[in-house]
KEFI-461347 format. One record per residue: x, y, z of N, C-alpha, C in turn; residue number from 1. Coordinates in steps of 0.2 Angstrom, whole numbers, always signed. Example, Ala and Ser with C-alpha at 12.3 -4.5 7.8 and 13.67 -1.06 7.14 Angstrom:
! residues 2
{{+66, -28, +39}, {+62, -22, +39}, {+66, -16, +39}, 1}
{{+64, -11, +35}, {+68, -5, +36}, {+64, +0, +39}, 2}
***
This chain:
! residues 267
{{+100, +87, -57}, {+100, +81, -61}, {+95, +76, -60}, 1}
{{+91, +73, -66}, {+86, +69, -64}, {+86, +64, -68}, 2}
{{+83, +56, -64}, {+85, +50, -67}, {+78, +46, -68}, 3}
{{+78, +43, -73}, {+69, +41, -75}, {+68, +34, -77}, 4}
{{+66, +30, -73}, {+64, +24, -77}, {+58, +22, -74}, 5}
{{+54, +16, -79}, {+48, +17, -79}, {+47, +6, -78}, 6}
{{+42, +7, -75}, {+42, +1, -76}, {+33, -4, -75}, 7}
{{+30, -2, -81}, {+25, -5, -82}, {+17, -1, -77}, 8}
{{+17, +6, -78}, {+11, +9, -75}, {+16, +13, -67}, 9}
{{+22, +11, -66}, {+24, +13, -63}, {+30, +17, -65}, 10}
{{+32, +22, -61}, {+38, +28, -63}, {+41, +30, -58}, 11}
{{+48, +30, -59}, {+52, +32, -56}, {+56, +38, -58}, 12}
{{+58, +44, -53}, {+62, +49, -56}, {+65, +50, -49}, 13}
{{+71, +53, -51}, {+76, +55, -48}, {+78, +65, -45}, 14}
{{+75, +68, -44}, {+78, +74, -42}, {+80, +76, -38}, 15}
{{+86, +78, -37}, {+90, +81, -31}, {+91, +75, -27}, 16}
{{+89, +78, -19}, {+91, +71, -17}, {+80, +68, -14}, 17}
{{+77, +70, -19}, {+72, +64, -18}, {+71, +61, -24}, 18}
{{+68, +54, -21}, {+66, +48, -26}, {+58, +50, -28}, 19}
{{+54, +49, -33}, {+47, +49, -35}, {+46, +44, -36}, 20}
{{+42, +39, -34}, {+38, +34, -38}, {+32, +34, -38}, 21}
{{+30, +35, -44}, {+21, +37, -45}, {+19, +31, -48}, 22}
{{+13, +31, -46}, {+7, +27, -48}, {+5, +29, -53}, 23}
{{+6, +27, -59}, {+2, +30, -66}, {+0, +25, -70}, 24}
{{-8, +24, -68}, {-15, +21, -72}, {-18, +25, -71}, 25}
{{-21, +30, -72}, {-28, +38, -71}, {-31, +35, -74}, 26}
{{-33, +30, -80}, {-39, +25, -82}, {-43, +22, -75}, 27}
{{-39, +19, -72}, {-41, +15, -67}, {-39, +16, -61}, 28}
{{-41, +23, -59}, {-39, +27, -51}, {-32, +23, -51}, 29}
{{-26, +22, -54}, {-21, +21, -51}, {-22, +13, -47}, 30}
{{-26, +9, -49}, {-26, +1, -47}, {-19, -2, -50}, 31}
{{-17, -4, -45}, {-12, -9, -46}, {-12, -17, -50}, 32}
{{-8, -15, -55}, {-11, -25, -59}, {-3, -29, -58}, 33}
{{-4, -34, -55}, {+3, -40, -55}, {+9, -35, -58}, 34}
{{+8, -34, -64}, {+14, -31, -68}, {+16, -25, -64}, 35}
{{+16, -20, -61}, {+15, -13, -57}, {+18, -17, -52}, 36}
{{+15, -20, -46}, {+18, -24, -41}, {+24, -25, -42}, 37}
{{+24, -32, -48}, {+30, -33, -49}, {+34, -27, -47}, 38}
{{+35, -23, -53}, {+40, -18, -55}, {+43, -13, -47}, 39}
{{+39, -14, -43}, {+39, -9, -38}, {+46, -10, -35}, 40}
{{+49, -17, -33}, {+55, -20, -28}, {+61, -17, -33}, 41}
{{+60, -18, -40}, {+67, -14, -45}, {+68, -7, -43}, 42}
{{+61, -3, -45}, {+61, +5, -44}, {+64, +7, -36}, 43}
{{+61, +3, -32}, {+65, +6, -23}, {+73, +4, -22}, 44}
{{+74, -3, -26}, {+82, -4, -29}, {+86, +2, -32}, 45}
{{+81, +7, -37}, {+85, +11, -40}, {+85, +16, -36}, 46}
{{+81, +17, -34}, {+81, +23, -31}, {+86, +23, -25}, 47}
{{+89, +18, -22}, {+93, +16, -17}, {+99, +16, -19}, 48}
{{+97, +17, -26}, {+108, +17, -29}, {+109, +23, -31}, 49}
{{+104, +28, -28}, {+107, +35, -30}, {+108, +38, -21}, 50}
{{+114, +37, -20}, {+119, +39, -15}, {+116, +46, -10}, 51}
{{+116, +52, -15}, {+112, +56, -11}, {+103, +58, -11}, 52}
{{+99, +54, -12}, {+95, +54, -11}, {+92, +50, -2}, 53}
{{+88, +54, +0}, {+86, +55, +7}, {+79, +52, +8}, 54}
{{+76, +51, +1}, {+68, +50, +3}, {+67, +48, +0}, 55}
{{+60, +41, +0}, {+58, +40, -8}, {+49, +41, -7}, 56}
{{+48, +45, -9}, {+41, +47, -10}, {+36, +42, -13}, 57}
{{+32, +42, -14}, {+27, +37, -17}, {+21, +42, -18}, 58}
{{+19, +44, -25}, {+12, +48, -24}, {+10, +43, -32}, 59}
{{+2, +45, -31}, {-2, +43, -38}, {-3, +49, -42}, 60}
{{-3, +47, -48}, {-4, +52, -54}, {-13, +56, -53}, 61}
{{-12, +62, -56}, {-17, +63, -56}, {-21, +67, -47}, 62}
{{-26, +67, -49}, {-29, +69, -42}, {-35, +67, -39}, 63}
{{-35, +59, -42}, {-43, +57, -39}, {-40, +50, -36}, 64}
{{-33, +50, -35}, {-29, +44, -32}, {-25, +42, -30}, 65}
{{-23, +40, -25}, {-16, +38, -24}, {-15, +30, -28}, 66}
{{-21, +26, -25}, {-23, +23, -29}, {-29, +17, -27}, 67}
{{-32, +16, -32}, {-40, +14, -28}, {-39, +5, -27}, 68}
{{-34, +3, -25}, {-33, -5, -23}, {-29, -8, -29}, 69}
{{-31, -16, -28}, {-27, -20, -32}, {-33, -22, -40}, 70}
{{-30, -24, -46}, {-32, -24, -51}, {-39, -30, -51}, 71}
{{-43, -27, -52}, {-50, -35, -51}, {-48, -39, -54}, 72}
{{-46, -38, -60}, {-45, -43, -63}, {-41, -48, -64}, 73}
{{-36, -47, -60}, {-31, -51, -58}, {-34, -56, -52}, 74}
{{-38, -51, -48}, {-41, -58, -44}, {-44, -64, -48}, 75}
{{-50, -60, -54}, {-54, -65, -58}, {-49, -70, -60}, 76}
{{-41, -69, -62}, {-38, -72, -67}, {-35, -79, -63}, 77}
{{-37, -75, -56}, {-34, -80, -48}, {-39, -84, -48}, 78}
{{-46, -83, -47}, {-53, -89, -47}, {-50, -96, -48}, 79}
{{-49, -101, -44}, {-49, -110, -47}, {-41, -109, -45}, 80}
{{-38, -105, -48}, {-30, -105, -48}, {-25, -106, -44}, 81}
{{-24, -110, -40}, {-20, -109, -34}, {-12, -106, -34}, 82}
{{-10, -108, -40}, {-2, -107, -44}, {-4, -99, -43}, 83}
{{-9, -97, -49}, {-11, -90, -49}, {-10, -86, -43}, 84}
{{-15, -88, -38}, {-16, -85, -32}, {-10, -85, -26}, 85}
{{-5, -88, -30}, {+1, -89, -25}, {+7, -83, -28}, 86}
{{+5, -84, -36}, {+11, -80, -38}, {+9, -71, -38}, 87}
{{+2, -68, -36}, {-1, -63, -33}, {-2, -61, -27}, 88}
{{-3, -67, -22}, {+0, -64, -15}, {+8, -63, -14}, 89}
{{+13, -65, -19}, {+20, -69, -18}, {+22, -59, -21}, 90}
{{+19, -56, -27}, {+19, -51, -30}, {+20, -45, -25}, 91}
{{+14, -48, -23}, {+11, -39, -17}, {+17, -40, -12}, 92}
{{+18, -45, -8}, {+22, -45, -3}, {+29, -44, -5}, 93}
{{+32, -45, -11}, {+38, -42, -12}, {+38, -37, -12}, 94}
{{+33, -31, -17}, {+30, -25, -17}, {+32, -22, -10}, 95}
{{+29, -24, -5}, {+30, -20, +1}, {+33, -22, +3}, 96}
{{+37, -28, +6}, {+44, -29, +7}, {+49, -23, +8}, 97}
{{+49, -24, -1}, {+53, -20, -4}, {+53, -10, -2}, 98}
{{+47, -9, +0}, {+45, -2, +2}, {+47, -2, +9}, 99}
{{+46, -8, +16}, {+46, -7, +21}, {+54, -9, +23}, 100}
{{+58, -11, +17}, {+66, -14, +20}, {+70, -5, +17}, 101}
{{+67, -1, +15}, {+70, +3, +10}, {+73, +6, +14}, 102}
{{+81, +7, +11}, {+85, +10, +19}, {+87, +16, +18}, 103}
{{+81, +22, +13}, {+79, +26, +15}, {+71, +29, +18}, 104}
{{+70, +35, +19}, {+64, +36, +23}, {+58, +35, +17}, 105}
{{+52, +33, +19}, {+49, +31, +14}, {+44, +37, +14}, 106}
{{+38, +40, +10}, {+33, +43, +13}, {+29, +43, +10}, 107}
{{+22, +40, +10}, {+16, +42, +4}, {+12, +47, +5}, 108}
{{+14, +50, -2}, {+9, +58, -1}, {+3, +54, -4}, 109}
{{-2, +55, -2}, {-8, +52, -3}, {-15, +56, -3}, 110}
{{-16, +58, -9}, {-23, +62, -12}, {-28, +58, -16}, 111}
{{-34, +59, -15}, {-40, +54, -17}, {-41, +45, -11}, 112}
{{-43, +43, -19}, {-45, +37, -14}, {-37, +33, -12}, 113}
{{-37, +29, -8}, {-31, +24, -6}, {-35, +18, -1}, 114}
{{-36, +15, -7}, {-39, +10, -2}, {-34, +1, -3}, 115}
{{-37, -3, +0}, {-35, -9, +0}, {-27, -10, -3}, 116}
{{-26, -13, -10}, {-18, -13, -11}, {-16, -6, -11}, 117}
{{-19, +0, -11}, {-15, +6, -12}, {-14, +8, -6}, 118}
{{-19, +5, +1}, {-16, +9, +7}, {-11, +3, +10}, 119}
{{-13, -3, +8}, {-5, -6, +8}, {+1, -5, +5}, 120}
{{+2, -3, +1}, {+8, +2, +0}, {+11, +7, +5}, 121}
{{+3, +12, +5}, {+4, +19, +11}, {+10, +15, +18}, 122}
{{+4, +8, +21}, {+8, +8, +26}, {+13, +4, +27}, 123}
{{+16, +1, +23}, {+22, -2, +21}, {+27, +5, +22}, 124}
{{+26, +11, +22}, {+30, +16, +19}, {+32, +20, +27}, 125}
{{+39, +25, +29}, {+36, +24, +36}, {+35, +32, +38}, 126}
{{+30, +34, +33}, {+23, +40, +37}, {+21, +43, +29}, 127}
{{+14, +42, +31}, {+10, +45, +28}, {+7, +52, +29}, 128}
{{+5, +55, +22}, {+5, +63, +20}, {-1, +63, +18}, 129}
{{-6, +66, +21}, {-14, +66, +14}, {-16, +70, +14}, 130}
{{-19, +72, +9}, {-23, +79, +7}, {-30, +77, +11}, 131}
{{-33, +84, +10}, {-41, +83, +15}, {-46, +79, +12}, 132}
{{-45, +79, +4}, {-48, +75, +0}, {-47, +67, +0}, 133}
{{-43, +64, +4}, {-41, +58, +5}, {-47, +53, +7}, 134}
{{-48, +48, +5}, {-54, +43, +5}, {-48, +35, +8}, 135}
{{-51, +33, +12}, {-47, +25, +14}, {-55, +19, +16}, 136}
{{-49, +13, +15}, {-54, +8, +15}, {-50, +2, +14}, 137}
{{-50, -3, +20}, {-49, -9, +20}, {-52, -13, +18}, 138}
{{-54, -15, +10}, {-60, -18, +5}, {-57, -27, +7}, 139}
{{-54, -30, +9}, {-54, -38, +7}, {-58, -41, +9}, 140}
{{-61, -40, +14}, {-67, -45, +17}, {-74, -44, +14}, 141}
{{-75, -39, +10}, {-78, -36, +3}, {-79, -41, -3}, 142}
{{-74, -43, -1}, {-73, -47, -8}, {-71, -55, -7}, 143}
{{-70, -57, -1}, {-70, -64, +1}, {-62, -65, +2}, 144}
{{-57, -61, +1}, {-51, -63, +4}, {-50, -58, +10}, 145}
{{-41, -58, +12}, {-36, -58, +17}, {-34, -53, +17}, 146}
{{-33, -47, +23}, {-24, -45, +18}, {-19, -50, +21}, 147}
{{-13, -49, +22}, {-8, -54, +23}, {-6, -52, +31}, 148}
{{+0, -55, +32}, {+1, -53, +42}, {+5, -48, +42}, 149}
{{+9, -48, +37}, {+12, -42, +35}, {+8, -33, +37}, 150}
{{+3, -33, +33}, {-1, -27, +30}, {-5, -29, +36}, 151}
{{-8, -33, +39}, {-11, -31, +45}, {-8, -30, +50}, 152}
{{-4, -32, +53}, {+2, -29, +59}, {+4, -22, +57}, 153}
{{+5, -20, +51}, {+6, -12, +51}, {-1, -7, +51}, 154}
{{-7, -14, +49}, {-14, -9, +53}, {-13, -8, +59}, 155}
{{-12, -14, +63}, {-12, -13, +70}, {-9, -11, +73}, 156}
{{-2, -10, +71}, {+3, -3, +74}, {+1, +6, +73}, 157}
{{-3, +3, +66}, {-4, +11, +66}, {-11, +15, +72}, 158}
{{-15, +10, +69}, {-23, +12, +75}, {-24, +6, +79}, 159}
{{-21, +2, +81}, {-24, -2, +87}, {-27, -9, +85}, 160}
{{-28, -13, +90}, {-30, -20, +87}, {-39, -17, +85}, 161}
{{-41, -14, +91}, {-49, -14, +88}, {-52, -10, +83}, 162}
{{-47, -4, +82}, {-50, +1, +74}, {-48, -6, +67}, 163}
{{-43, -8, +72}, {-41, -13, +65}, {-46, -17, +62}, 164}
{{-48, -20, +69}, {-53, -24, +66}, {-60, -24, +64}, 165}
{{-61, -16, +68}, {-67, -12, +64}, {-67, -11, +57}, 166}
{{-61, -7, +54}, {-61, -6, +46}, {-61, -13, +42}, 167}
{{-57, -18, +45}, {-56, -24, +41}, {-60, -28, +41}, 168}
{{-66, -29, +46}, {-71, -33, +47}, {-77, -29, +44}, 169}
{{-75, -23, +44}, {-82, -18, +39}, {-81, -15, +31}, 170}
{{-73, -17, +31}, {-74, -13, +24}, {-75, -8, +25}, 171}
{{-77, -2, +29}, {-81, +2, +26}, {-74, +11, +25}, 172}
{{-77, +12, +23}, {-70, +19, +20}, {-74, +25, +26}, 173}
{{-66, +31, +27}, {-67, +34, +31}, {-62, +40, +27}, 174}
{{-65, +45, +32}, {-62, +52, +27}, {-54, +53, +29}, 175}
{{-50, +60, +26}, {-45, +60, +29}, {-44, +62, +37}, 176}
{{-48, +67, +41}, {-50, +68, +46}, {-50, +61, +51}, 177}
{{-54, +56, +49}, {-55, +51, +54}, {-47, +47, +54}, 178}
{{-46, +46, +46}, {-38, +43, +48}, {-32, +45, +51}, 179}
{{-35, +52, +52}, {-29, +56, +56}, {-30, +55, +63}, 180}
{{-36, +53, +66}, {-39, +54, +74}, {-38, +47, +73}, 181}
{{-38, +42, +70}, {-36, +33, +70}, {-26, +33, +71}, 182}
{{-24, +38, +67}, {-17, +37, +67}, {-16, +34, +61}, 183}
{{-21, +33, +56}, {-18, +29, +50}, {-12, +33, +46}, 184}
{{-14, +40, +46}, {-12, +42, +42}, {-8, +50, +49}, 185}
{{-2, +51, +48}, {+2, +58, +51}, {+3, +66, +50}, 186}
{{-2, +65, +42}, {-3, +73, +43}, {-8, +74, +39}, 187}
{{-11, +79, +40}, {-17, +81, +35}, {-15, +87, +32}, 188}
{{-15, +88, +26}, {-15, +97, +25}, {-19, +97, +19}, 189}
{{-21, +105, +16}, {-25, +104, +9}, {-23, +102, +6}, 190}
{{-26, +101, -1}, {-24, +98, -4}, {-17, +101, -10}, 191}
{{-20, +106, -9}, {-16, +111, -13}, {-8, +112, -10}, 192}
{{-9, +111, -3}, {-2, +112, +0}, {+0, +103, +2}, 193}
{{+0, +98, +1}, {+3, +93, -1}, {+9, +91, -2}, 194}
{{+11, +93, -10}, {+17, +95, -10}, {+21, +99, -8}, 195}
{{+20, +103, -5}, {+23, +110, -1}, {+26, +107, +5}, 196}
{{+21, +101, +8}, {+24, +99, +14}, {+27, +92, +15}, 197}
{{+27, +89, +10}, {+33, +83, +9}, {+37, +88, +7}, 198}
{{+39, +93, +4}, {+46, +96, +0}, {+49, +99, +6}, 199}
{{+45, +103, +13}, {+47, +104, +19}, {+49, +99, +21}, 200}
{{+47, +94, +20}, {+50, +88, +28}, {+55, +82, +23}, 201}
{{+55, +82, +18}, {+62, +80, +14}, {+68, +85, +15}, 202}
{{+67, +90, +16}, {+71, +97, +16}, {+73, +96, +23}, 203}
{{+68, +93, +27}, {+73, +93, +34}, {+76, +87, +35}, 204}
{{+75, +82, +31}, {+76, +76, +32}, {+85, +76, +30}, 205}
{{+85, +81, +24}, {+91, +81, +23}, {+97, +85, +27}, 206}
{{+93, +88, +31}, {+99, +91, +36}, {+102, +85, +43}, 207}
{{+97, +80, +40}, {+101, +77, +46}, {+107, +71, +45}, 208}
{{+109, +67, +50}, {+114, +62, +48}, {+110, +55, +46}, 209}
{{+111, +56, +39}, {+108, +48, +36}, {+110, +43, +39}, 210}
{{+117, +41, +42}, {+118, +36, +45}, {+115, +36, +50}, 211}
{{+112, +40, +54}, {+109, +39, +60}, {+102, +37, +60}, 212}
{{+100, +40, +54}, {+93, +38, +50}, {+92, +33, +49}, 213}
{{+96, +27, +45}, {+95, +22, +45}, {+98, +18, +50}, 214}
{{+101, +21, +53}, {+102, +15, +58}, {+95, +17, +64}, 215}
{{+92, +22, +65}, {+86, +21, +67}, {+80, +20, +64}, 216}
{{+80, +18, +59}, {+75, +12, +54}, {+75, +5, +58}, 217}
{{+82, +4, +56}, {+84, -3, +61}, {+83, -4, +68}, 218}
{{+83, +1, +71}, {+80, +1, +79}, {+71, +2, +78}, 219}
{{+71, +2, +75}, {+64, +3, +77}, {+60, -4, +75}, 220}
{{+62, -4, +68}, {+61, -12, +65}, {+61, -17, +71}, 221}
{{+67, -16, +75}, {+69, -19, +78}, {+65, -22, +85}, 222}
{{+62, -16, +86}, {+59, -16, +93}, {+52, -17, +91}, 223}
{{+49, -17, +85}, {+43, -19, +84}, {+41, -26, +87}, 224}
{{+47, -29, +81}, {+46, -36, +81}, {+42, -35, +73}, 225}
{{+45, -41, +70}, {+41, -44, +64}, {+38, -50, +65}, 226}
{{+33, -51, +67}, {+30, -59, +68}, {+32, -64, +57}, 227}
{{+29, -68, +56}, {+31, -71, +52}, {+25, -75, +49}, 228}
{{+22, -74, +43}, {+18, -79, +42}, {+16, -85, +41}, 229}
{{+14, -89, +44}, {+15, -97, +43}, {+12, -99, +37}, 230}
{{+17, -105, +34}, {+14, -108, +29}, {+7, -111, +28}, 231}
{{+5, -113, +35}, {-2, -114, +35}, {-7, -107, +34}, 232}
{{-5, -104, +37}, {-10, -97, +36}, {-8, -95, +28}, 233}
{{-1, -94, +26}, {-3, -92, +20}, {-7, -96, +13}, 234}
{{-6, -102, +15}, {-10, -111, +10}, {-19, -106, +12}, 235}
{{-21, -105, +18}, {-26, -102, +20}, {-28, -94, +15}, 236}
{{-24, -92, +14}, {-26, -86, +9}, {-25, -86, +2}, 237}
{{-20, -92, +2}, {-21, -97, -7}, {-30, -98, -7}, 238}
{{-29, -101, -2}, {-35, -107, -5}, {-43, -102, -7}, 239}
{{-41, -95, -4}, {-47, -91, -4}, {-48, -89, -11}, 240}
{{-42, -89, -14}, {-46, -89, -21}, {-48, -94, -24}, 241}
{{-49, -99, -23}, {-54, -106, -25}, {-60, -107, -22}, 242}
{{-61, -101, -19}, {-69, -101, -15}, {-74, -97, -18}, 243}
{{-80, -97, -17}, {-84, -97, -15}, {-87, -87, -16}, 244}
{{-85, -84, -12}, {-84, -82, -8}, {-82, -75, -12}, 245}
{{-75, -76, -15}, {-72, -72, -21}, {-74, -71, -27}, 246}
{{-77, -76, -29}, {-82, -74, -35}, {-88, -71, -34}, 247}
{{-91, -71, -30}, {-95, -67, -27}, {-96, -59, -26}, 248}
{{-88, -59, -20}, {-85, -54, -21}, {-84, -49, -28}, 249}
{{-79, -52, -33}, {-77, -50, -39}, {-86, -47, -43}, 250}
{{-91, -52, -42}, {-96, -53, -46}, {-100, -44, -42}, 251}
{{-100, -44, -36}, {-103, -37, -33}, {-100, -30, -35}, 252}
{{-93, -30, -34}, {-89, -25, -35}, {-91, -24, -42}, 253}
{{-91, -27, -48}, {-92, -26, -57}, {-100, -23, -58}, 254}
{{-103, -25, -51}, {-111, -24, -52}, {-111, -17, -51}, 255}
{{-109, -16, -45}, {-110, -11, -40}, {-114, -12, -37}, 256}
{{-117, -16, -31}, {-119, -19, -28}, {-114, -23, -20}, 257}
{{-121, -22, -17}, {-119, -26, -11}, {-114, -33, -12}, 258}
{{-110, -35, -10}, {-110, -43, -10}, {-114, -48, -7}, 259}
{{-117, -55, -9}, {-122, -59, -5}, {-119, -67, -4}, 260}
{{-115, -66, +2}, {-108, -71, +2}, {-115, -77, +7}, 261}
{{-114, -82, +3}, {-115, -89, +6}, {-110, -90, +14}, 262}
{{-115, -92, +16}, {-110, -95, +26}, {-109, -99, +22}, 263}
{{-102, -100, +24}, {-94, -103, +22}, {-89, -100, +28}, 264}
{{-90, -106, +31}, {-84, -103, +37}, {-77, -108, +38}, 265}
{{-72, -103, +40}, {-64, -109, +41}, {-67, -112, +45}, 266}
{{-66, -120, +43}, {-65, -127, +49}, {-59, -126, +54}, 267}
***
């Protein structure tokens, strides 16, 4: 039996007892635009009101991405906007919220590029699956913004404070290989067999006791520890889209071109 609802470039289907929720813009390597985000907190909802389901997978359409980041032009439409740039950080955060509270097992199978909001997605999610074709990239500092304290604490759970702040302070992308020697990502297999090995490890997921399962969600959530974003840090990653900085950013990525950020430093 399978159940299907769609919700703006995003899709959700029901089979057996796994959830799918795909990324589908193949226009746009699977980039996420506000409306997509949005949509994401309802689909883990639905998918959570099917009883026997054990797993909610997350993969992108297609085969050139899981997906290549957050929509540019949603940034552009942030430029001056602070209302804007509030109600798209406010987006993305529920977006993964919503993926990292899910009191099912989450898992992104991830082939092609996953960079910036598509690898936050991946690690909101709790373990990653990537084909050898997999491409990763923490782009914000690219571009003149953040990511949030959320998305960064789950960098630095997965590869450590210093890989963190290599990739975050470099932008620069790394293969599937490297992310698997980083710990970003937990498995590598080809690409071809992908599917083959989430459909294994769903299959073993469901031999086990789900109440134990999520109640060791809970313990682990637990034992992390969630630190909290402060209002003054997040006013701090409003205001970057009223800089400088971001336009810039936005203005190199559309070039294809390096970006040429003026010194502009936090007071």
């Amino acid at each position: 039996m399978s159940a299907d609802q769609a919700g703006g470039g995003v899709r959700l289907s029901v089979e057996g007892r796994v959830a799918l929720l795909t990324i589908d813009r193949q226009e746009a390597r699977n980039a996420l635009d506000i409306g997509m985000w949005r949509a994401i907190p309802g689909l883990i909802a639905e998918a959570e009101s099917h009883p026997d389901v054990v797993a909610v997978v997350l993969r992108g359409a297609g085969k050139e991405a899981f997906a290549a980041g957050a929509d540019i032009s949603d940034l552009r439409s942030a430029l001056g906007n602070p209302a804007a740039g509030r109600a798209y950080i406010d987006a993305i955060a529920a977006a993964e919220s919503s993926i990292s509270d899910c009191r099912r097992v989450t898992i992104a199978g991830i082939s092609g590029y996953c960079i910036g909001g598509g690898l936050e997605i991946a690690m909101a999610c709790d373990l990653r699956f990537a084909s050898d074709t997999s491409t990763f990239a923490t782009p914000p500092t690219s571009l003149g913004v953040a990511y949030s304290v959320n998305s960064t604490r789950r960098l630095i759970e997965l590869v450590g404070v210093g890989a963190a702040r290599d990739l975050l302070f470099t932008a620069r992308r790394i293969d599937a290989s490297t992310a698997r020697c980083l710990g970003l990502v937990d498995r590598v297999v080809a690409v071809t067999r992908l599917d083959e090995e989430i459909d294994d490890y769903t299959g073993e997921l469901a031999e086990q006791s789900q109440y134990a399962i999520r109640l060791t969600k809970l313990v682990i959530s637990q034992a992390l520890g969630r630190p909290v974003e402060t209002a003054a840090l997040r006013q701090l990653r409003v205001d970057s889209f009223s800089g400088s900085d971001l336009r810039e950013g936005i203005a190199a990525f559309e070039e294809r071109r390096r970006p040429k950020f003026i010194s502009r430093l936090l007071s």
